[in-house]
C-alpha positions in Angstrom: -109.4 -14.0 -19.2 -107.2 -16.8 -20.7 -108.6 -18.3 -23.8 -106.0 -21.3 -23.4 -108.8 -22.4 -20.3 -110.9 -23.2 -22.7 -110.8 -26.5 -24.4 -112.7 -25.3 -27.8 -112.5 -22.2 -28.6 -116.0 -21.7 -29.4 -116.8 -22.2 -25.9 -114.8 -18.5 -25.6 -117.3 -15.5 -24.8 -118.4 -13.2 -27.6 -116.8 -10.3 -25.9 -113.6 -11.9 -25.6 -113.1 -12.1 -29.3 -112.7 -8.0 -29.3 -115.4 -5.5 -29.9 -115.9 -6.5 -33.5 -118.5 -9.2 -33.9 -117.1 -12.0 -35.4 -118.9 -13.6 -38.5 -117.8 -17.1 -39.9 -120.6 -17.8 -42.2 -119.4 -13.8 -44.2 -115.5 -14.5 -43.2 -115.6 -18.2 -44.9 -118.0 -16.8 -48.1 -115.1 -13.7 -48.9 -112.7 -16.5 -48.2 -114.0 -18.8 -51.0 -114.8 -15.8 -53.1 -111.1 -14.2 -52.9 -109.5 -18.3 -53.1 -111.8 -18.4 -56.4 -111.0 -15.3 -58.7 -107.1 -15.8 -57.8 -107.1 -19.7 -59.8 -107.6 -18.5 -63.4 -108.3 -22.0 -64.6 -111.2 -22.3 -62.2 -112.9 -19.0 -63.9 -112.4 -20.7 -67.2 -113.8 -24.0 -66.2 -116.4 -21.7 -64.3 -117.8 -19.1 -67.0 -115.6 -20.0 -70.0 -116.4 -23.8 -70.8 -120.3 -23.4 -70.9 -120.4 -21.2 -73.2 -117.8 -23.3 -75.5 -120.0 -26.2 -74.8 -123.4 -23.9 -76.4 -121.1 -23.1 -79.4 -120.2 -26.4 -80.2 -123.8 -27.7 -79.9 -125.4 -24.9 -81.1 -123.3 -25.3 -84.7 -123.7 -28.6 -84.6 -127.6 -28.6 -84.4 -128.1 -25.2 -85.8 -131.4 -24.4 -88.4 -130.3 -25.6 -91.7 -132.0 -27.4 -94.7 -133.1 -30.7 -95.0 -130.3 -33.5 -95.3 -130.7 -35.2 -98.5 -132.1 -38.9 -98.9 -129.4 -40.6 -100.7 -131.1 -43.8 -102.7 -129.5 -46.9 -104.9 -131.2 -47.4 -107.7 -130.2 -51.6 -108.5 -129.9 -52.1 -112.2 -129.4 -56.2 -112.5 -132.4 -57.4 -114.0 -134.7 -54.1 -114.6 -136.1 -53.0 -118.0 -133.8 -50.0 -119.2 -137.1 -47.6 -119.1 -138.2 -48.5 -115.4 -134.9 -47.5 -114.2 -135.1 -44.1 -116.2 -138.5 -43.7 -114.8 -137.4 -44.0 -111.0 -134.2 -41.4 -111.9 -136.3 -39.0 -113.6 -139.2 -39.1 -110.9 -136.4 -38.9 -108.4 -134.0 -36.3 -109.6 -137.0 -33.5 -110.4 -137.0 -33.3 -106.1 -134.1 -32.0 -104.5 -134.5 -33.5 -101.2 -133.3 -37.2 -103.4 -129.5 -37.9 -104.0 -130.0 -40.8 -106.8 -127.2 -43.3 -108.1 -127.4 -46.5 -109.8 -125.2 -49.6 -108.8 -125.7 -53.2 -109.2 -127.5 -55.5 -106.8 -124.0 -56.4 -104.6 -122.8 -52.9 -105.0 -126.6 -51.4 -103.4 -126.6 -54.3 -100.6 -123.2 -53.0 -99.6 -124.1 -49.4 -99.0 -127.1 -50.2 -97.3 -125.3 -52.2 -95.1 -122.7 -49.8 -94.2 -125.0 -46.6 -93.9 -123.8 -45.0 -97.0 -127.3 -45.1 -98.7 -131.1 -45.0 -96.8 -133.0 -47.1 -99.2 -132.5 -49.4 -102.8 -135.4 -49.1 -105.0 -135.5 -52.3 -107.4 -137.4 -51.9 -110.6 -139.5 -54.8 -112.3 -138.2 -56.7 -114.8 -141.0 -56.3 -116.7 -144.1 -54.1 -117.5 -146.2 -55.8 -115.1 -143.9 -56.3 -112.1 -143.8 -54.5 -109.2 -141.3 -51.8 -107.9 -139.4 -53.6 -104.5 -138.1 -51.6 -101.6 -135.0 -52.5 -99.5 -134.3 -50.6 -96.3 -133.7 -51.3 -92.7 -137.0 -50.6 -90.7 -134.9 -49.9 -87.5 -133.3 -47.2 -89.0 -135.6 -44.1 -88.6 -133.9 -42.4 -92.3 -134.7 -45.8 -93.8 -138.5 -45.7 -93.4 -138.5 -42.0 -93.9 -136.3 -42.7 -97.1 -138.9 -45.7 -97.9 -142.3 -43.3 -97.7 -141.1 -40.4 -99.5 -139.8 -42.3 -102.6 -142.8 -44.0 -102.9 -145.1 -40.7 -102.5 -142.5 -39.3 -105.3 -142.9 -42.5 -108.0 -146.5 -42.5 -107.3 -146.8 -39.1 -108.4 -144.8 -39.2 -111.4 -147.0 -42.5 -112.1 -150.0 -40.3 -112.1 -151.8 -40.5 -108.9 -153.6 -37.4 -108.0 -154.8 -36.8 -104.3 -158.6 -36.8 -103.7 -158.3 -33.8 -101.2 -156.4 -30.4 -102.4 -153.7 -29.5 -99.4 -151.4 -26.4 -98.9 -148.0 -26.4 -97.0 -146.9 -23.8 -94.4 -143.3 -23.6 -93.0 -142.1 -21.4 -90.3 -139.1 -20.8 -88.2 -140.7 -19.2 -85.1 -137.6 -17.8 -82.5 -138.5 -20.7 -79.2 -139.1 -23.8 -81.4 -135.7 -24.6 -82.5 -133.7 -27.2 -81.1 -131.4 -24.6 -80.1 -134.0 -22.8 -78.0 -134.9 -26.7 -76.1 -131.4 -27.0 -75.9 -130.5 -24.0 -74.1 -132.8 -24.1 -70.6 -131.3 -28.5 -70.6 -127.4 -26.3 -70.6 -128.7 -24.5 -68.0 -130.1 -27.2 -65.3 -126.9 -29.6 -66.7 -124.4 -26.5 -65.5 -126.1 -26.1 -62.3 -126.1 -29.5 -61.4 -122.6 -29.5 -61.9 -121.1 -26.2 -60.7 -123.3 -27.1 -57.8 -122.0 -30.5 -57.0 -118.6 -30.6 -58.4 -117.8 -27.0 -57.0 -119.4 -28.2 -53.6 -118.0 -31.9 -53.6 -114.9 -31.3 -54.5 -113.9 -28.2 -52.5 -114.9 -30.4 -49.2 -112.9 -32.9 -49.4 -110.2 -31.2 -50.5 -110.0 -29.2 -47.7 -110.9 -32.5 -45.6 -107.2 -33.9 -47.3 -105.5 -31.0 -46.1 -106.5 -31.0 -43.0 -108.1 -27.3 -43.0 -111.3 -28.8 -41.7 -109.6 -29.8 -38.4 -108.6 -26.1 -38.4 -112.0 -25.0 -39.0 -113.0 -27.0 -35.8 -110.6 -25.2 -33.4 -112.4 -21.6 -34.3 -115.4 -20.2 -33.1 -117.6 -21.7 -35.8 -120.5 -24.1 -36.2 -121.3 -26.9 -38.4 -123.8 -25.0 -39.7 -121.7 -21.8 -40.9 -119.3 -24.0 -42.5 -122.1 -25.6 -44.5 -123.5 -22.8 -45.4 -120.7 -20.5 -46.1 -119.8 -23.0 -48.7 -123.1 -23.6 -50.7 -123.6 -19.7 -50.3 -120.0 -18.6 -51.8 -120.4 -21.6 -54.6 -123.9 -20.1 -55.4 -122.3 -16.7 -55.9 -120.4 -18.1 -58.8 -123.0 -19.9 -60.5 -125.5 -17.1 -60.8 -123.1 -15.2 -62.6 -122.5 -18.3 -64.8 -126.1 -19.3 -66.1 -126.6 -15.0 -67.0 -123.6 -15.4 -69.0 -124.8 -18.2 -70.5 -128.2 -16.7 -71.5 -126.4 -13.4 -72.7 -124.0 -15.3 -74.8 -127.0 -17.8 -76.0 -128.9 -14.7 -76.9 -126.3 -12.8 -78.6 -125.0 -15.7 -80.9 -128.3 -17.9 -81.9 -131.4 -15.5 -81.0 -132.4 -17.3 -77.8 -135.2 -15.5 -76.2 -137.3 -15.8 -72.6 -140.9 -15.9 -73.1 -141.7 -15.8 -69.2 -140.7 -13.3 -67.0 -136.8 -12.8 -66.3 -137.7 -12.3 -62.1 -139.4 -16.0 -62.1 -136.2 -17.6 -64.0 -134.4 -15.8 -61.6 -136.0 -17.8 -58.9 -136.0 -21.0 -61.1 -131.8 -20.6 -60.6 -131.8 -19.7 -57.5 -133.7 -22.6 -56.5 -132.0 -24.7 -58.9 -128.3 -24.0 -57.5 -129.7 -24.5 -53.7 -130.6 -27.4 -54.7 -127.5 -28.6 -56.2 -125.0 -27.0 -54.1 -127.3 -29.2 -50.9 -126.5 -32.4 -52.9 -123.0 -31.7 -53.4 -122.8 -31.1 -49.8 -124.3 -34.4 -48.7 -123.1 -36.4 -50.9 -119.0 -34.9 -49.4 -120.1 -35.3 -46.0 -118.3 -38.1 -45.0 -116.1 -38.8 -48.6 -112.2 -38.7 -47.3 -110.6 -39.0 -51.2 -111.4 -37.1 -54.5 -111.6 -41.0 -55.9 -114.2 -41.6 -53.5 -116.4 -38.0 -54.1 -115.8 -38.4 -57.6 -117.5 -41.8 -57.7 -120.5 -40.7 -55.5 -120.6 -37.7 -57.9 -120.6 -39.7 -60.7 -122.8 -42.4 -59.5 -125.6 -39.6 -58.5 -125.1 -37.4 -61.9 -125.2 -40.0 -64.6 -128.9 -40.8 -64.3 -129.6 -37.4 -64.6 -127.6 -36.6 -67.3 -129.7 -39.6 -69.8 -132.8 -39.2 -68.1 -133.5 -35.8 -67.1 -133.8 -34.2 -70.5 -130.8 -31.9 -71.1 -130.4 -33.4 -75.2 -133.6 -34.5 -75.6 -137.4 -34.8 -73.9 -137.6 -37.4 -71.1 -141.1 -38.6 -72.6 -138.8 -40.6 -74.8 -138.6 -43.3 -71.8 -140.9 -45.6 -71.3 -144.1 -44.4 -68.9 -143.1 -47.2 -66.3 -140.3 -45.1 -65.5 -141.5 -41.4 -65.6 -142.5 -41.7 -62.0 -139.0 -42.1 -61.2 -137.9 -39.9 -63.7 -139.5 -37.0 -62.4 -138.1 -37.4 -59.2 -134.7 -36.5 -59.7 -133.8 -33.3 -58.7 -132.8 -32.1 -62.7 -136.2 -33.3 -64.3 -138.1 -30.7 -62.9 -135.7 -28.1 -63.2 -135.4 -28.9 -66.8 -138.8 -28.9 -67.1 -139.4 -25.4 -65.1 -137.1 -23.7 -67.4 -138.2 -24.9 -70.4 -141.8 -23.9 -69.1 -140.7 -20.2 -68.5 -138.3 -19.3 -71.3 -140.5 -21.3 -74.1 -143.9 -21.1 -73.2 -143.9 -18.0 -70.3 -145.5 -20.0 -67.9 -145.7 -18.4 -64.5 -144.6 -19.8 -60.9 -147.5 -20.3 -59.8 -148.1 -22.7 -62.1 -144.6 -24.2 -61.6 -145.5 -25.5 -57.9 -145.2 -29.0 -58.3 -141.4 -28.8 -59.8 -140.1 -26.3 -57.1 -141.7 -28.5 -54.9 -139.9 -31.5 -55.9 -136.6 -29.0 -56.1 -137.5 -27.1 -52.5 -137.8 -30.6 -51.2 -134.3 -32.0 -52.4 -132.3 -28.6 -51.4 -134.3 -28.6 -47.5 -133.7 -32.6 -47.3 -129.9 -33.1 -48.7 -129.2 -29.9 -46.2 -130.2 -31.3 -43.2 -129.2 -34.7 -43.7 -125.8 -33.1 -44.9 -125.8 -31.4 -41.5 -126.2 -34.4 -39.7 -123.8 -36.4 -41.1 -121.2 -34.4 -41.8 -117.7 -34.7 -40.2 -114.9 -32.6 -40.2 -111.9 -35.5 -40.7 
């Protein structure tokens, strides 16, 4: 039987391909996995830059002690003795970094940053101690209550109830340890869409997808060959991640490792489906890149990678928890911090199960091959 009779050539009988079966969906998966470890700079970019990026952050918001308060002391007008009153009271704490300037000289650093509050002593016995700070900066009224508590003190006020102070430095509730699980969901949403987008319509510039149209092979096993092969390199990633995070700042998982497991899994799906819907029909990288942008930057200020998404205002949670990275943020952070089970997880892998089935089959449906 010719094959050249046939106008497609998926239209050919199985047996006329030879007695092996053939597979597209494993044939385009070893493709991308063989295409993948050959480009060096794509296994850096891959495994290499996350865990730079949990170095650099992890210094930079590492446990140390408490930043000292830097405070003007103005000297213009004050008595001699009420401005050695405030040093003294001041310098006996270490947390205080004092210095005396005149009233042009303390207005000036305050303006510029370079000091948190000025204390302004009376000019006489009976006057009253002033504070100058900016009540929209949060080290200014932080700056403003502990020097007063301080002077008070050294004044003589005693506190009418007696009080004891307990510190501790428990492993899961550093910032290091809320930062970590936000890494993770931020590198999955973009190995997942990136590595998806990208790798579509790149092969749609060079005309491979045309190719891929003249073999025995369906939308569907294209589709899926990619967002399988692209999750095969990100499941690797995030365990590198969590050993390196473990090995260099004590990072631990509360929950159970199988239900994080599943939490990536689902995560990366997820992901990968967006990347694949959002390249369905994108014919330049200028034109993926902006789609990609355009659907990754609300995430990355809303969704809680640096910081909780409580911070926004409650009119727009609703929206917030929709996107697809909120409640994978919020699942992660849930298992490795607090060992929360699935179960209890079902309303965020709904929301996640949800955007992986939908972006799939809408992906499906629009997708074109030039």
């Amino acid at each position: 039987m010719n094959r050249e009779s046939y106008p497609n050539e998926r239209d050919v009988p199985k047996q006329s391909l030879g007695t092996k079966r053939y597979s597209p969906l494993g044939q385009l998966i070893l493709a991308r996995l063989r295409e993948f470890y050959r480009e060096p700079e794509a296994i850096f970019w891959v495994y290499g830059f996350p865990i730079l990026m949990v170095v650099a952050l992890g210094i930079a918001f590492r446990n140390k002690p408490a930043e000292q308060i830097i405070v003007d002391v103005q000297r213009d007008a004050a008595e001699e003795t009420k401005v050695q009153f405030v040093c003294n009271a001041l310098q006996k704490d270490e947390t205080f970094k004092v210095q005396v300037n005149d009233s042009a000289q303390c207005r000036l650093r305050l303006r510029t940053g370079k000091t948190a509050l000025v204390v302004v002593p009376p000019s006489s016995s009976e006057g009253d101690y002033e504070y100058i700070f900016d009540p929209t900066r949060e080290e200014g009224r932080l700056a403003q209550s502990k020097v007063d508590d301080a002077l008070q003190r050294a004044a003589g006020r005693t506190d009418p109830l007696p009080i004891r102070m307990q510190t501790v430095q428990d492993p899961g509730g550093r910032y290091i340890d809320f930062l970590v699980p936000g890494l993770l969901g931020m590198s999955l949403m973009g190995g997942g869409m990136w590595g998806v987008g990208f790798v579509i319509v790149d092969m749609r510039i060079r005309k491979m997808l045309k190719r891929f149209l003249a073999t025995p092979m369906r939308k569907s096993d294209f589709l899926l060959g990619i967002l399988f092969s692209r999750l095969l390199f990100m499941v690797p990633e995030i365990f590198v991640l969590l050993a390196f995070a473990w090995l260099a700042f004590g990072v631990v998982i509360q929950g159970s490792l199988p239900a994080l497991v599943v939490l990536i899994l689902l995560g990366a799906l997820t992901f990968a489906g967006i990347g694949l819907l959002v390249a369905s029909r994108a014919k330049t990288l200028e034109a993926v890149s902006g789609l990609m942008n355009l659907v990754m930057l609300p995430m990355w200020v809303l969704s809680g990678i640096f910081f909780s998404s409580e911070r926004f205002p409650e009119a727009m949670q609703p929206f917030i928890r929709a996107l697809p990275l909120t409640p994978l943020n919020d699942a992660l952070r849930a298992v490795m911090l607090e060992g929360t089970s699935l179960p209890q997880l079902w309303p965020q892998m709904a929301i996640l199960a949800g955007w992986a089935v939908g972006s799939f089959v809408l992906a499906l449906r629009w997708f074109r091959w030039n």
